[in-house]
ChimeraX commands (.cxc) that place a marker at each C-alpha (Angstrom):
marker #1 position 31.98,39.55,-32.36 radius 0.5
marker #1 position 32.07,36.06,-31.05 radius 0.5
marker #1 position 28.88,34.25,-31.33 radius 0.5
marker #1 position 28.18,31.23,-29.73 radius 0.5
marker #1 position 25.71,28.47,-32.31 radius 0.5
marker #1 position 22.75,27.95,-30.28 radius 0.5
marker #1 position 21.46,25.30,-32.60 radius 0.5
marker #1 position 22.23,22.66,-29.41 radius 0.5
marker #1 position 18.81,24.74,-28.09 radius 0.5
marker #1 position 16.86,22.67,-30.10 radius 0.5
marker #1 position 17.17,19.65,-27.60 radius 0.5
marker #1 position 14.10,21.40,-25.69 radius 0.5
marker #1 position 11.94,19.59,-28.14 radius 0.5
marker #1 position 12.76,15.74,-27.57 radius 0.5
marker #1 position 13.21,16.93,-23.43 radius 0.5
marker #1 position 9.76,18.63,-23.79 radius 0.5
marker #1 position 8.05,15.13,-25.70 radius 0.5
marker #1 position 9.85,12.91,-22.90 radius 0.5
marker #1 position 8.51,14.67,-19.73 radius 0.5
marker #1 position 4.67,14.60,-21.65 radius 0.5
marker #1 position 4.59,11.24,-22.20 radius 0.5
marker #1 position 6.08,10.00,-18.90 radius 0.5
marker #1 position 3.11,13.00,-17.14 radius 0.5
marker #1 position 0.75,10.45,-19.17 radius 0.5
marker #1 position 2.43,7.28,-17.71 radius 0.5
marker #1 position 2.30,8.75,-14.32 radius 0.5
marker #1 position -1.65,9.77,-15.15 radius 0.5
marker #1 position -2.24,6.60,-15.93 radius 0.5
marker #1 position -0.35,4.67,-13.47 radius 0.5
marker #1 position -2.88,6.50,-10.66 radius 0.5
marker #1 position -5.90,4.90,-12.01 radius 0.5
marker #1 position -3.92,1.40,-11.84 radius 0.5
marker #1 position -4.69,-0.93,-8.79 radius 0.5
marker #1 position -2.37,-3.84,-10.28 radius 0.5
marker #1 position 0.88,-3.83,-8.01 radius 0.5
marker #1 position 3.05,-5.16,-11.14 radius 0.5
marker #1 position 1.98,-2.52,-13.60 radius 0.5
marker #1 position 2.17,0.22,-10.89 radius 0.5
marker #1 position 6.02,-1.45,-10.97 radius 0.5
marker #1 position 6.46,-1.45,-14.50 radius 0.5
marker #1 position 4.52,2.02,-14.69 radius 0.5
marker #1 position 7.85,3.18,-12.41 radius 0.5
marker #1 position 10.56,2.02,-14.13 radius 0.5
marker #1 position 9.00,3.33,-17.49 radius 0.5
marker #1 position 8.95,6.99,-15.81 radius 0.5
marker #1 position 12.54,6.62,-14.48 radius 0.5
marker #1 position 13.94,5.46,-18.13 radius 0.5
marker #1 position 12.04,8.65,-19.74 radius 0.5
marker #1 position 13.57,11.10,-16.97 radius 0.5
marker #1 position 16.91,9.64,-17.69 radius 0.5
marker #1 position 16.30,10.02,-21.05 radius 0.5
marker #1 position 15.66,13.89,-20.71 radius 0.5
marker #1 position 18.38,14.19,-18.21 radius 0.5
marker #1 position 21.15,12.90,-20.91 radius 0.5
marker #1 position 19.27,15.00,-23.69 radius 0.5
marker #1 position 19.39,18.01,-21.16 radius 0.5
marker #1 position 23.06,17.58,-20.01 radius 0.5
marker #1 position 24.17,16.59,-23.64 radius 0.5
marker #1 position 23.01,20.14,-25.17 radius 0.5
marker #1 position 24.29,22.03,-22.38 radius 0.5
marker #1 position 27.78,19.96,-23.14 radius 0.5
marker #1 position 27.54,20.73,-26.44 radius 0.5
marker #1 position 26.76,24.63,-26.10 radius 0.5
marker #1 position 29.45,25.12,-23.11 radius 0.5
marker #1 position 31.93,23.10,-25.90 radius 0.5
marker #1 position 31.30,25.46,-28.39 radius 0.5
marker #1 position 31.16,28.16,-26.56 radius 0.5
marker #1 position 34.90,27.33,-25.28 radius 0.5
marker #1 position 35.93,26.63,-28.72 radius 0.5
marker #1 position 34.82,30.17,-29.95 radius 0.5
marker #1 position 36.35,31.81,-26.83 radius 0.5
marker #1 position 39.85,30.07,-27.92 radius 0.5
marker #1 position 39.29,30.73,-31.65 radius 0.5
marker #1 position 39.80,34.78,-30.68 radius 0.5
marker #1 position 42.16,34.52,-28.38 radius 0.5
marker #1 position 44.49,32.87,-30.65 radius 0.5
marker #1 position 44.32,35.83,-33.25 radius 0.5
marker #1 position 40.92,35.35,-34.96 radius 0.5
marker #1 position 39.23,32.79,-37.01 radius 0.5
marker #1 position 41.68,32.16,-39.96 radius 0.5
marker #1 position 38.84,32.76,-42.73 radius 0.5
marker #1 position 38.33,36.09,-41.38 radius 0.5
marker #1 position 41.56,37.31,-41.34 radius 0.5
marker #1 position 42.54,40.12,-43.66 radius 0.5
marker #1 position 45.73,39.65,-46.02 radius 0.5
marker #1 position 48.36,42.29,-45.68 radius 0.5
marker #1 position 48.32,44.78,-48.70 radius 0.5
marker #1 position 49.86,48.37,-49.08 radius 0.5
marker #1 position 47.69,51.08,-50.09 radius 0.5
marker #1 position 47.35,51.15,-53.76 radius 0.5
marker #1 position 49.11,52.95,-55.83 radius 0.5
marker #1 position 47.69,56.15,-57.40 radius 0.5
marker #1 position 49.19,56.06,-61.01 radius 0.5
marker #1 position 47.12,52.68,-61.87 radius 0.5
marker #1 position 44.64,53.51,-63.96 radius 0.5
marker #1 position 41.40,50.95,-64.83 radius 0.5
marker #1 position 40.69,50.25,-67.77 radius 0.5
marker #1 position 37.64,51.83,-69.40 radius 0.5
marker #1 position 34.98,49.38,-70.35 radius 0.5
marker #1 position 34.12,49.11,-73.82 radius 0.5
marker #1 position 31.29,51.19,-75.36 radius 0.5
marker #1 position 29.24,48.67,-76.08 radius 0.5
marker #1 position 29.73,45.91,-73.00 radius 0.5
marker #1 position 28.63,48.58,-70.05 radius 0.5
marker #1 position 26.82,46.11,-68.29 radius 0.5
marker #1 position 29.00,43.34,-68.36 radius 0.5
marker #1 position 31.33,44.96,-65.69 radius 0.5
marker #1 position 35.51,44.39,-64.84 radius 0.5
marker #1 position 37.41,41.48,-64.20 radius 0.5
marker #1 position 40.79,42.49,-62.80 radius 0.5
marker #1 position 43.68,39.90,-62.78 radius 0.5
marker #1 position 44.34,38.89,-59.31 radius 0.5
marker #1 position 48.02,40.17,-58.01 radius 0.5
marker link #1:1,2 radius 0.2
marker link #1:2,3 radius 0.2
marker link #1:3,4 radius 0.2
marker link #1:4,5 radius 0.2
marker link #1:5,6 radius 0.2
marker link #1:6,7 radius 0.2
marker link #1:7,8 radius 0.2
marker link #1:8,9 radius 0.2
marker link #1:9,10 radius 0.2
marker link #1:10,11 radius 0.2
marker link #1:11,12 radius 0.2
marker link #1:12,13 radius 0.2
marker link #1:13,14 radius 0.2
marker link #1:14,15 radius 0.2
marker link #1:15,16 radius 0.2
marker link #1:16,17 radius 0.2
marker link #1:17,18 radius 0.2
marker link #1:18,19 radius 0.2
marker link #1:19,20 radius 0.2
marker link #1:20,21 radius 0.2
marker link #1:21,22 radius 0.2
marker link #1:22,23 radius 0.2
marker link #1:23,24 radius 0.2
marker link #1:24,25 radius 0.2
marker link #1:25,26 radius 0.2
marker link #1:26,27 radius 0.2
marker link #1:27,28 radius 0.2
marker link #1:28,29 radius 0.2
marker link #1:29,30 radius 0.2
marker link #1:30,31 radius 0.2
marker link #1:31,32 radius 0.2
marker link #1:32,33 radius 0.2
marker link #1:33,34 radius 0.2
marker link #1:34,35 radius 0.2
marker link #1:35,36 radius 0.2
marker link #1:36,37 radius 0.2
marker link #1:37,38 radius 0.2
marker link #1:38,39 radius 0.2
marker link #1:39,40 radius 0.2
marker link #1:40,41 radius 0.2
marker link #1:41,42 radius 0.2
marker link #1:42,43 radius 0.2
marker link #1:43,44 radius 0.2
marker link #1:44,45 radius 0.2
marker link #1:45,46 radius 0.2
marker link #1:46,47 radius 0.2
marker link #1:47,48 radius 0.2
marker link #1:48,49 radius 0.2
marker link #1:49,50 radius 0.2
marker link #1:50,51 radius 0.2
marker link #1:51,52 radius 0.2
marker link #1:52,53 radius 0.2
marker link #1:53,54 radius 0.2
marker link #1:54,55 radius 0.2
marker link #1:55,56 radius 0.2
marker link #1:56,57 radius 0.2
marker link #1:57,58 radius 0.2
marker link #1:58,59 radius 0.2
marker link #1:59,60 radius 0.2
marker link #1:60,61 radius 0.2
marker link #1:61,62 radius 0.2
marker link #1:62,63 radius 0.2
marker link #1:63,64 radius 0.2
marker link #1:64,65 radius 0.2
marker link #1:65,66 radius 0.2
marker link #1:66,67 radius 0.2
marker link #1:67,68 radius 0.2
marker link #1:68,69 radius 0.2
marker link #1:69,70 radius 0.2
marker link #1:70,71 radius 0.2
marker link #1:71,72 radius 0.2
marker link #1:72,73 radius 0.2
marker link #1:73,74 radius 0.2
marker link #1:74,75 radius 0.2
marker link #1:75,76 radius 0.2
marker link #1:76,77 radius 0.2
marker link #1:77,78 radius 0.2
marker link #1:78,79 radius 0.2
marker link #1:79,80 radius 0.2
marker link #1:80,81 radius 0.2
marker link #1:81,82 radius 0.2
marker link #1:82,83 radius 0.2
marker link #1:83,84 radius 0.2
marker link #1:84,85 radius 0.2
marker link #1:85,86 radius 0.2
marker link #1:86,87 radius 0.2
marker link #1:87,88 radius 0.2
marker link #1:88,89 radius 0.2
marker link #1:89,90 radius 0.2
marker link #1:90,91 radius 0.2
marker link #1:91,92 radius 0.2
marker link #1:92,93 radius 0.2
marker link #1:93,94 radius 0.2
marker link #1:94,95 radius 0.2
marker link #1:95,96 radius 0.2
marker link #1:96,97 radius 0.2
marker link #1:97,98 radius 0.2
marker link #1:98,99 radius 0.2
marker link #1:99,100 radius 0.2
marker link #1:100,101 radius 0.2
marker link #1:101,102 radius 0.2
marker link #1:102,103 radius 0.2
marker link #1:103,104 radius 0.2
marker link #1:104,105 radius 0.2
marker link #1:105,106 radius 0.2
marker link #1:106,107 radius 0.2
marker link #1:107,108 radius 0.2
marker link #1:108,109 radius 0.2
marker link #1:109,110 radius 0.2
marker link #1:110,111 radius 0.2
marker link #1:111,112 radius 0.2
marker link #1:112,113 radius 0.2
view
């Protein structure tokens, strides 16, 4: 099953601290009566919307990228670590060998073929 990392999610934090503070700026900027700070009050919300905006369009980026990336992963066969090695059935005359009497609990190591 192909699951897509929604880590890139997390960007709602810094997007959701930017758009607080500039609702402060702009609560602010309404009790100003200086034309220059009113100004300065503008250009300080505009910087923290652009802010969010790349934060925003960076994580959706970075989601749609993996997302593509996954979607080309299966396509191609499967993710290589997941991929089963080719093995014939084994054979029925092996026999394991019995554990000693007194090492039950250590278990068995078998020597890779």
């Amino acid at each position: 099953m192909c699951m897509v990392r929604l880590s890139h999610l997390m960007a709602v934090v810094p997007i959701s601290l930017l758009l607080t503070v500039s609702f402060f700026v702009l609560f602010v900027m309404r009790k100003i009566e200086d034309k220059a700070l009113k100004t300065f009050g503008y250009v300080v919300i505009s910087f923290l919307w652009l802010a969010a905006l790349v934060v925003f369009s960076g994580a959706v980026y970075k989601t749609a990228k993996g997302a593509m990336a996954m979607k080309c992963m299966m396509h191609k066969g499967g993710m290589p670590a997941m991929v089963m090695p080719e093995k014939g059935p084994l054979p029925k005359d092996d026999k394991k060998p019995a554990a000693p009497k007194g090492e039950a609990n250590k278990g068995i190591i078998f020597k890779a073929q």
